[in-house]
Backbone as JSON Lines, residues from 0, in Angstrom:
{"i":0,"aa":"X","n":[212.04,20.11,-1.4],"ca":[213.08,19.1,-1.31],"c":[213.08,18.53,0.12]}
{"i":1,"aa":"X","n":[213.17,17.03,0.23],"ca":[212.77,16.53,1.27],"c":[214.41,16.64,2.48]}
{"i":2,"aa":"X","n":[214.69,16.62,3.71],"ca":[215.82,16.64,3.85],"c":[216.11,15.15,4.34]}
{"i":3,"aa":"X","n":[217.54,14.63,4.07],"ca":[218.14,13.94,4.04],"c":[217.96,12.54,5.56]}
{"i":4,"aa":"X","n":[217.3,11.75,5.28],"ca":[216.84,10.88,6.43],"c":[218.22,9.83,6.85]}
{"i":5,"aa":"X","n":[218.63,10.49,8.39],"ca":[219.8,9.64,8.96],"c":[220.03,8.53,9.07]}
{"i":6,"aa":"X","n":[218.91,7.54,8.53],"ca":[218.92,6.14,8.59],"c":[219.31,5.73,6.88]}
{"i":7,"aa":"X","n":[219.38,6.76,6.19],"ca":[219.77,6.06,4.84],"c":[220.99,6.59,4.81]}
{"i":8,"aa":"X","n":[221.87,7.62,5.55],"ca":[223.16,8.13,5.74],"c":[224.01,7.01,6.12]}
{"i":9,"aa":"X","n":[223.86,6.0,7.08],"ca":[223.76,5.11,7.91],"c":[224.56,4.11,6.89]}
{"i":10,"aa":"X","n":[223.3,3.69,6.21],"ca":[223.36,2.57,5.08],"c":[224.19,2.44,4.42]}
{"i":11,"aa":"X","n":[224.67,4.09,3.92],"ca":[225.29,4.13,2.99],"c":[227.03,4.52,3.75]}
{"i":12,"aa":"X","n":[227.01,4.19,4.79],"ca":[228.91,4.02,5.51],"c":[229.52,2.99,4.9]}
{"i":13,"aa":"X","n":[228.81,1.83,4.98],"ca":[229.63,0.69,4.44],"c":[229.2,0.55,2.63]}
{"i":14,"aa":"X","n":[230.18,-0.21,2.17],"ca":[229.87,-0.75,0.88],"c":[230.13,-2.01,0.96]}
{"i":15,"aa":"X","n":[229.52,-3.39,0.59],"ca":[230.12,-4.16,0.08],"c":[230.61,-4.41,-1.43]}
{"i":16,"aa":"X","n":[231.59,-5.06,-1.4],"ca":[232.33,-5.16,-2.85],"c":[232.83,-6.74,-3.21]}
{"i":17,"aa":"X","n":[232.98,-6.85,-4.16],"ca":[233.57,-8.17,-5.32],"c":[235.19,-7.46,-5.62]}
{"i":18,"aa":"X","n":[236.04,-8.04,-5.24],"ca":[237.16,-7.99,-5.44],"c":[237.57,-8.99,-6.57]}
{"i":19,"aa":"X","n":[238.75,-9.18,-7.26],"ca":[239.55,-10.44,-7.65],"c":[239.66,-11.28,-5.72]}
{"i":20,"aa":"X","n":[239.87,-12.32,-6.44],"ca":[239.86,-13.34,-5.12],"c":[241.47,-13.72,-5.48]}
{"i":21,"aa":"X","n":[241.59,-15.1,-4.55],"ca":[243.43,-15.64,-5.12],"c":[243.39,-16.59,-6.32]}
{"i":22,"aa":"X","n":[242.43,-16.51,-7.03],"ca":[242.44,-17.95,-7.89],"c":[241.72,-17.13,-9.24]}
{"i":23,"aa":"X","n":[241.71,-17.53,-10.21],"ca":[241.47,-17.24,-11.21],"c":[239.71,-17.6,-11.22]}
{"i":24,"aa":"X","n":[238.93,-16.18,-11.35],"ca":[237.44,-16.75,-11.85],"c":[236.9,-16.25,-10.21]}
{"i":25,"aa":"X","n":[238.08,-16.31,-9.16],"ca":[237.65,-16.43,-7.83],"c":[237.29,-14.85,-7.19]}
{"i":26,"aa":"X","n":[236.32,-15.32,-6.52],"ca":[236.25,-13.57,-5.86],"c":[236.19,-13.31,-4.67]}
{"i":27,"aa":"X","n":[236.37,-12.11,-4.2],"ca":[236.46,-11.69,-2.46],"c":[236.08,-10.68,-2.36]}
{"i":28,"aa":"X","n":[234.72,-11.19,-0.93],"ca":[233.55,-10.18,-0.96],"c":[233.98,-9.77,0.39]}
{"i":29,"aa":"X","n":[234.48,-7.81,0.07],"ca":[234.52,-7.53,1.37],"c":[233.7,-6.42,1.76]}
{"i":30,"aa":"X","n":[233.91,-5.84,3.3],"ca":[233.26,-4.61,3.28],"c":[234.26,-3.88,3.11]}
{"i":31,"aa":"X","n":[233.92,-2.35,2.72],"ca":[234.6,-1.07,2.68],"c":[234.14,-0.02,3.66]}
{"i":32,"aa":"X","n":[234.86,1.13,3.82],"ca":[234.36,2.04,4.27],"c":[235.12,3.66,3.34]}
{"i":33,"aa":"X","n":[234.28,4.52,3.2],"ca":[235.1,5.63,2.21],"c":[236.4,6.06,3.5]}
{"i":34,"aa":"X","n":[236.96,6.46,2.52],"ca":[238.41,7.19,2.78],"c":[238.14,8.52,2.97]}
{"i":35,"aa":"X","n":[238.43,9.66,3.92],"ca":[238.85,10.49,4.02],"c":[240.21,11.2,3.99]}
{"i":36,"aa":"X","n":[240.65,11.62,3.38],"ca":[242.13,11.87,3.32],"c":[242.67,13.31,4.32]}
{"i":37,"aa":"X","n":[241.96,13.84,4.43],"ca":[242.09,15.16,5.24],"c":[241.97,14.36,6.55]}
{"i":38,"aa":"X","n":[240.92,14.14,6.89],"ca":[240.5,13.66,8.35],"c":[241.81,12.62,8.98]}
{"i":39,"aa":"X","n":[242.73,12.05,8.11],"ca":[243.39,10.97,8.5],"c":[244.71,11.5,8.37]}
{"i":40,"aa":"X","n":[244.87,12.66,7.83],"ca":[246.64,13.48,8.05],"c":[245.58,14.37,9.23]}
{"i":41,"aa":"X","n":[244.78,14.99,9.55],"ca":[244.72,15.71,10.97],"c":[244.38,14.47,12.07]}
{"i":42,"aa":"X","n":[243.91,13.56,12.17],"ca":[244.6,12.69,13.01],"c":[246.27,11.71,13.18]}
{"i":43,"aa":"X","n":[246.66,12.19,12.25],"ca":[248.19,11.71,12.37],"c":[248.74,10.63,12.42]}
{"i":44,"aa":"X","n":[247.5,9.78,11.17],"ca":[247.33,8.53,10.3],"c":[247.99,8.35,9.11]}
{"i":45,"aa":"X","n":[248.2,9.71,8.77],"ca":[249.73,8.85,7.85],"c":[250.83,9.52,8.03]}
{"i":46,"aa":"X","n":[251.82,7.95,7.41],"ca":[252.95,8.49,7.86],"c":[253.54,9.72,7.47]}
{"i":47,"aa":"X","n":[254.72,10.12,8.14],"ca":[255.29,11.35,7.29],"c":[255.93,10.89,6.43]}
{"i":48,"aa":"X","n":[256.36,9.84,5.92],"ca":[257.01,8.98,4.61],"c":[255.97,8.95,3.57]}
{"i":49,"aa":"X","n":[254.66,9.46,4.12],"ca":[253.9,9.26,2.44],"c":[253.15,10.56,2.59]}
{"i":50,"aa":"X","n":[253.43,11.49,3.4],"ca":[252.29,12.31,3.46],"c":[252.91,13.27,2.51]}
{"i":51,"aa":"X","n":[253.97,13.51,1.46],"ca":[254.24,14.39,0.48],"c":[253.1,13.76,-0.71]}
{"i":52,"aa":"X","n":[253.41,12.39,-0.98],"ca":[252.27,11.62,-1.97],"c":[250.96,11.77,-1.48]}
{"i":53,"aa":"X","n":[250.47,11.42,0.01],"ca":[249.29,12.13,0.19],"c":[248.72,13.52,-0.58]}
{"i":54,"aa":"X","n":[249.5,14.17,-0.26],"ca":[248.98,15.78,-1.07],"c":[249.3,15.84,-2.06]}
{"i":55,"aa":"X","n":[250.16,15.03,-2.86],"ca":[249.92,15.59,-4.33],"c":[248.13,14.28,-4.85]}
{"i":56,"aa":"X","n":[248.35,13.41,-3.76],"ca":[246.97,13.05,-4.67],"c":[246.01,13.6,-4.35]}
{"i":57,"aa":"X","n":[246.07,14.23,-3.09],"ca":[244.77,15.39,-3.11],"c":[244.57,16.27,-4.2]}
{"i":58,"aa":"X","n":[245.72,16.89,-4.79],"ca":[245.54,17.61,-5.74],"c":[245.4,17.07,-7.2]}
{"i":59,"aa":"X","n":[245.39,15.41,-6.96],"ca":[245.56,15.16,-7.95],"c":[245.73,14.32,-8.99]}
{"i":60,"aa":"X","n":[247.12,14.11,-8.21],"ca":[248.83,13.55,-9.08],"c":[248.8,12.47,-8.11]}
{"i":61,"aa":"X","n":[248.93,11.38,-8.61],"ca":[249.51,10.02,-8.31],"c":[250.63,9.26,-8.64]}
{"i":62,"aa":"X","n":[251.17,8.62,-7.97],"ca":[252.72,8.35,-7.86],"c":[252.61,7.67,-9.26]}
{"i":63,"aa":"X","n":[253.73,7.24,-9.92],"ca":[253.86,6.84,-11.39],"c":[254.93,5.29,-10.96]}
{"i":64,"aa":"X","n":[254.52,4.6,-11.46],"ca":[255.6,3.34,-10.55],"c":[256.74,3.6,-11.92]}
{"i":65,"aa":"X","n":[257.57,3.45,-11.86],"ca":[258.78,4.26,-12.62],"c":[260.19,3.51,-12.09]}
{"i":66,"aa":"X","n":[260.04,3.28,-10.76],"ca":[261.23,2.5,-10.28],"c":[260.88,2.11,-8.6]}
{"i":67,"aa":"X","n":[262.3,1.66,-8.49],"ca":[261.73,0.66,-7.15],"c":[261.16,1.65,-6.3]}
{"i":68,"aa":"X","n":[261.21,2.93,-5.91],"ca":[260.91,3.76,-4.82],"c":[259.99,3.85,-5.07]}
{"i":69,"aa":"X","n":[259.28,4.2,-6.61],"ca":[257.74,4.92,-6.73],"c":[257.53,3.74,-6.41]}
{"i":70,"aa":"X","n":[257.63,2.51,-6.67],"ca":[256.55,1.13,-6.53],"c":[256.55,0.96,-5.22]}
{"i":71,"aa":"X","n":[257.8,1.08,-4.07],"ca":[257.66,0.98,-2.85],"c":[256.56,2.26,-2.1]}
{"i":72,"aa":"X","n":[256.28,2.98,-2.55],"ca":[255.37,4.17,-2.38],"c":[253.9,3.65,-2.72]}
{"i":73,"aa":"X","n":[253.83,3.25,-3.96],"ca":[252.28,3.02,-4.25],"c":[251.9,1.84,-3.24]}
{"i":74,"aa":"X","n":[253.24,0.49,-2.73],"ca":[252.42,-0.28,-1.84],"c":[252.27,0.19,-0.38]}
{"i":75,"aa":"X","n":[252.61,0.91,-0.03],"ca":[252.83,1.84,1.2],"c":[251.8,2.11,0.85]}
{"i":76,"aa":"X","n":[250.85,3.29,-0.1],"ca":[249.78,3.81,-0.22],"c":[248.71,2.55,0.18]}
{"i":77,"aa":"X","n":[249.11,1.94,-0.69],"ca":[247.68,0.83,-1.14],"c":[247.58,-0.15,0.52]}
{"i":78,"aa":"X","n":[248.59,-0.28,1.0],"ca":[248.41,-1.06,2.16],"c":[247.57,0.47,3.41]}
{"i":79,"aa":"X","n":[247.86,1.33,3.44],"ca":[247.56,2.58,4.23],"c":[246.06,2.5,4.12]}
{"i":80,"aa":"X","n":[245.75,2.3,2.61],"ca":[244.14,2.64,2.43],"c":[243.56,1.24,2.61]}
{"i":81,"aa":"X","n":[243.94,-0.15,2.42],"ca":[243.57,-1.41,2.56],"c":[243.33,-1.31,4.06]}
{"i":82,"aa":"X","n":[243.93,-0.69,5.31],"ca":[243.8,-0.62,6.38],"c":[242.77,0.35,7.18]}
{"i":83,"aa":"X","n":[242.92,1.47,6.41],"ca":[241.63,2.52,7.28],"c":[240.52,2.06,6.0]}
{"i":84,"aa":"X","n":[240.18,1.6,5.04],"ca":[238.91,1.31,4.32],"c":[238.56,-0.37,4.57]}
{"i":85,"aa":"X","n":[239.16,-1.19,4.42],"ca":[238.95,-2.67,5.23],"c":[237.85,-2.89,6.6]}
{"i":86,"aa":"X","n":[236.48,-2.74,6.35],"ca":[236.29,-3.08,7.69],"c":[235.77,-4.8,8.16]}
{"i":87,"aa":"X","n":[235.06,-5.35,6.92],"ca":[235.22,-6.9,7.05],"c":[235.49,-7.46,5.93]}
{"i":88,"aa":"X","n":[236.59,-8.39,6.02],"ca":[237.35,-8.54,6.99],"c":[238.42,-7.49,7.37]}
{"i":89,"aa":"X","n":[238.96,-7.15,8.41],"ca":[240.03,-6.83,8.28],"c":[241.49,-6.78,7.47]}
{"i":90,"aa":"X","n":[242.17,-5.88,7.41],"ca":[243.42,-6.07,6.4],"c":[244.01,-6.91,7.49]}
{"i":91,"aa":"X","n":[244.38,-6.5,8.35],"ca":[245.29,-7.19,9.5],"c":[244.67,-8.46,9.32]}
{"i":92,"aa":"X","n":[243.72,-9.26,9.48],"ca":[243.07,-10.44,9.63],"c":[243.45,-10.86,8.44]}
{"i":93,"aa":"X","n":[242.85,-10.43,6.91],"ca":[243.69,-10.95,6.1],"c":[244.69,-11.21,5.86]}
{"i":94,"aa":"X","n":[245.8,-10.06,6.68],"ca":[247.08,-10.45,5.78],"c":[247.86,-11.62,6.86]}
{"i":95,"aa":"X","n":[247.05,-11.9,7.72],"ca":[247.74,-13.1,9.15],"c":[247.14,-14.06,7.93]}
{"i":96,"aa":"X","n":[245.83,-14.54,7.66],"ca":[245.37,-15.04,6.97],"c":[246.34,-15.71,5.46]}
{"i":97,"aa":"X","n":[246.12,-15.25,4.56],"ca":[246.34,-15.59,3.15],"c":[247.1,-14.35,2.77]}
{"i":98,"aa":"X","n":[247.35,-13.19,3.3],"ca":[247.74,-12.0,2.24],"c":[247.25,-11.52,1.51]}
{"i":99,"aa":"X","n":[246.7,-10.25,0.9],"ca":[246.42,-9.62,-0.41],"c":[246.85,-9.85,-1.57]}
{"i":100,"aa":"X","n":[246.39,-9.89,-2.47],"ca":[247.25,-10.27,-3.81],"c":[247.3,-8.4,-4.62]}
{"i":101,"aa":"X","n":[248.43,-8.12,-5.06],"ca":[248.8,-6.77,-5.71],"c":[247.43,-6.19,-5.92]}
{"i":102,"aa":"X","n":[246.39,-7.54,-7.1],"ca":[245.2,-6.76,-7.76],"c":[243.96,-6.08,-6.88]}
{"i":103,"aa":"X","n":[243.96,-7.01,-5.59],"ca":[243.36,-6.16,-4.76],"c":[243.7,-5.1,-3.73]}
{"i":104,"aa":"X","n":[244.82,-4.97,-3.72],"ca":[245.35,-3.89,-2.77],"c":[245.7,-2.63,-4.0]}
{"i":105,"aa":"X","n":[245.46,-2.71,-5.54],"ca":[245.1,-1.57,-5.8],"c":[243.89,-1.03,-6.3]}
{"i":106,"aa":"X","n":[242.78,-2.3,-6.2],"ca":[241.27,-2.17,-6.78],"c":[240.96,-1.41,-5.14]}
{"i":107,"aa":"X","n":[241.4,-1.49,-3.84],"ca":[241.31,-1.29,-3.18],"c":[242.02,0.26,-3.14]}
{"i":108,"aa":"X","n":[242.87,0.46,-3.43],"ca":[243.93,1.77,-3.22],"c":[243.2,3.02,-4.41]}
{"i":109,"aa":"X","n":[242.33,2.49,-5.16],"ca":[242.04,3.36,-6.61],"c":[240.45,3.39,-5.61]}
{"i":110,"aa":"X","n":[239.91,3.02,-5.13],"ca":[238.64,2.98,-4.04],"c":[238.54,4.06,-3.48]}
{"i":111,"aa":"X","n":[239.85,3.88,-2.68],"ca":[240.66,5.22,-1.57],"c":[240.35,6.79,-2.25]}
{"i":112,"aa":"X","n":[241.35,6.43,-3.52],"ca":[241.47,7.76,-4.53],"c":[240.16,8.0,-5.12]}
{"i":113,"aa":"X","n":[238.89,7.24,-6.02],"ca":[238.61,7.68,-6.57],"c":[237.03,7.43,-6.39]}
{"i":114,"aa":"X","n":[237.09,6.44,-5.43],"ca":[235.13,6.22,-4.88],"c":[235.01,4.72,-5.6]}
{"i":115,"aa":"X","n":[233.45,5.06,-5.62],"ca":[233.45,3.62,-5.86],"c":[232.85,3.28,-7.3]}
{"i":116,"aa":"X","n":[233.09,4.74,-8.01],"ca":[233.36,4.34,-9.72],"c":[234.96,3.21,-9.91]}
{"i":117,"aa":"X","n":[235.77,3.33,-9.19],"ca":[236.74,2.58,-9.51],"c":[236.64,1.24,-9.19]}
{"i":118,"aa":"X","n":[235.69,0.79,-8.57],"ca":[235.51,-0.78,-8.55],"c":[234.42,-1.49,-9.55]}
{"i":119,"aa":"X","n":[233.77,-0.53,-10.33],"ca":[233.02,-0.93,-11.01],"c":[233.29,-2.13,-12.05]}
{"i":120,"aa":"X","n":[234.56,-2.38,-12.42],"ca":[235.01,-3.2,-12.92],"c":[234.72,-4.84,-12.37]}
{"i":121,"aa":"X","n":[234.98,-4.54,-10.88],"ca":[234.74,-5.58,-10.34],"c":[233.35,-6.42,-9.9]}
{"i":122,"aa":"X","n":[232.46,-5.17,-10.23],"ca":[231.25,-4.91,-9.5],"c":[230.39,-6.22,-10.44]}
{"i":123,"aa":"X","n":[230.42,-5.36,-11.77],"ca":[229.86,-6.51,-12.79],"c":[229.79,-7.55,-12.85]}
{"i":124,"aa":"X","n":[228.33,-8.09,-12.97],"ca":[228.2,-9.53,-12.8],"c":[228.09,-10.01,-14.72]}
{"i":125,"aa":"X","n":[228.84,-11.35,-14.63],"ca":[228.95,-11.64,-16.1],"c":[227.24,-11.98,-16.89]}
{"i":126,"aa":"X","n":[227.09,-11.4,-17.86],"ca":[226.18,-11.74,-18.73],"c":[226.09,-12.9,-19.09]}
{"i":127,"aa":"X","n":[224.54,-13.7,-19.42],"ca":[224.55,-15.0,-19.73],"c":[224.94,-15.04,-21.03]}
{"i":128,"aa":"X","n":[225.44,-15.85,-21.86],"ca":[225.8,-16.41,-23.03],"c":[224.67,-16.67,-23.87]}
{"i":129,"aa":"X","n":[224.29,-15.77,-24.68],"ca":[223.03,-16.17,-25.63],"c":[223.6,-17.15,-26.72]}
{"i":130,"aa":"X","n":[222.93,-18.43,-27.26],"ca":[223.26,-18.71,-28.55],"c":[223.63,-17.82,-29.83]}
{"i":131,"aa":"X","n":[224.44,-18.26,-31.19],"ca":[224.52,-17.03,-31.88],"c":[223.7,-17.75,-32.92]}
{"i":132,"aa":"X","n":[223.48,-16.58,-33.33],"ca":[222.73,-16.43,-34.86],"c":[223.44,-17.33,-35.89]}
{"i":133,"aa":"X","n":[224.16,-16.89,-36.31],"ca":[225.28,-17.21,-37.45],"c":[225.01,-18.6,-38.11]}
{"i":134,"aa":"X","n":[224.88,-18.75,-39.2],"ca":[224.8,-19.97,-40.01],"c":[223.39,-20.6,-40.24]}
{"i":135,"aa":"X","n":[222.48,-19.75,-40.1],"ca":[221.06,-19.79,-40.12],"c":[221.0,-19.89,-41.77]}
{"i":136,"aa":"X","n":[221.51,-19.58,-42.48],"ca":[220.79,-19.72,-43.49],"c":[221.93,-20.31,-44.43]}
{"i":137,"aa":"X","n":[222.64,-21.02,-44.26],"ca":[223.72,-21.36,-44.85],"c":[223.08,-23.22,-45.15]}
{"i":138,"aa":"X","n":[223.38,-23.66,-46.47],"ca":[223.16,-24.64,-47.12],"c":[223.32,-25.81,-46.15]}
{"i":139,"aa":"X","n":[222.36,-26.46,-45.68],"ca":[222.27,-28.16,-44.93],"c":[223.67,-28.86,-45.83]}
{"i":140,"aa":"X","n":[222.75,-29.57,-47.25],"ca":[223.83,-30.45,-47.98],"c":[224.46,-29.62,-49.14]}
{"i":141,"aa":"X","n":[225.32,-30.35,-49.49],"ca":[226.26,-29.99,-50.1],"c":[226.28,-31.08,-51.52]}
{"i":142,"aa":"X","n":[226.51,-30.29,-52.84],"ca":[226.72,-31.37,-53.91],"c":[227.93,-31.27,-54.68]}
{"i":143,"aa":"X","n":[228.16,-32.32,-54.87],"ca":[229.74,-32.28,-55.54],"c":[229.43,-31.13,-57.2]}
{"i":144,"aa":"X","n":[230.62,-30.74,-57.21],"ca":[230.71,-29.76,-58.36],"c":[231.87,-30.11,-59.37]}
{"i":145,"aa":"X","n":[231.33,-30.97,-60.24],"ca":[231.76,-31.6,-61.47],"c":[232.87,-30.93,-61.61]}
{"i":146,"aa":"X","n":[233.26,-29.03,-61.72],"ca":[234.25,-28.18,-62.07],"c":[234.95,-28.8,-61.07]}
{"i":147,"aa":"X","n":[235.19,-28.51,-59.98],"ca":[235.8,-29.01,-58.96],"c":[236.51,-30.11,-58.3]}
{"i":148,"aa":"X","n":[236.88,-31.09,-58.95],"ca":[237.23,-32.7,-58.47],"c":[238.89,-32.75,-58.17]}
């Protein structure tokens, strides 16, 4: 087994990604960087207002939006991880900019939690449109039917 060459370690820090954009059809290509969640409560990166939700999603459990507090919690989360995973553009730059729209600050926040199986949604590029089959063998003309008038 060959060992692990530091220049493809490298490569693989950033991701770029396809977000939803602000417009319908529209998209926003940013960079990422993975989330550590340990490394960022022992530097004393999150707050103590979310660091109970921090650890239950380590273990797990993710907030349930249920009422105004859980929803004020998940955007607290989702803005926390939009900020240490954002590296171009910036969240800060964006949000002086245009703002985030909800769908990307949780395609972004589920990134945080779950890698980058959770953007796969976004990832997909649309398939071309093949013609269909259908009506291939169905009668050109048509003749009047005496029963029928």
């Amino acid at each position: 087994m060959a060992i692990t060459n530091l220049e493809e370690l490298k490569a693989k820090k950033y991701i770029e990604v396809d977000l939803p954009g602000w417009d319908i059809g529209d998209v926003f290509t940013c960079k990422l960087k993975r989330t550590n969640l340990l490394d960022l409560a022992a530097k004393g990166k999150i707050p103590n207002t979310l660091m109970g939700t921090v650890v239950d999603l380590f273990k797990g459990n993710g907030p349930v939006p249920e009422d105004e507090a859980s929803l004020k919690t998940i955007n607290e989360l989702s803005e926390l991880f939009c900020e240490v995973t954002m590296v171009e553009p910036t969240f800060k730059a964006i949000q002086e900019t245009i703002g985030m729209t909800d769908d990307q600050k949780i395609a972004i926040y589920n990134f945080a939690i779950k890698g980058v199986r959770a953007l796969e949604p976004f990832r997909k590029k649309p398939e071309d449109i093949k013609p269909c089959d259908h009506g291939t063998n169905v009668q050109k003309d048509t003749k009047r039917d005496a029963e029928n008038k």
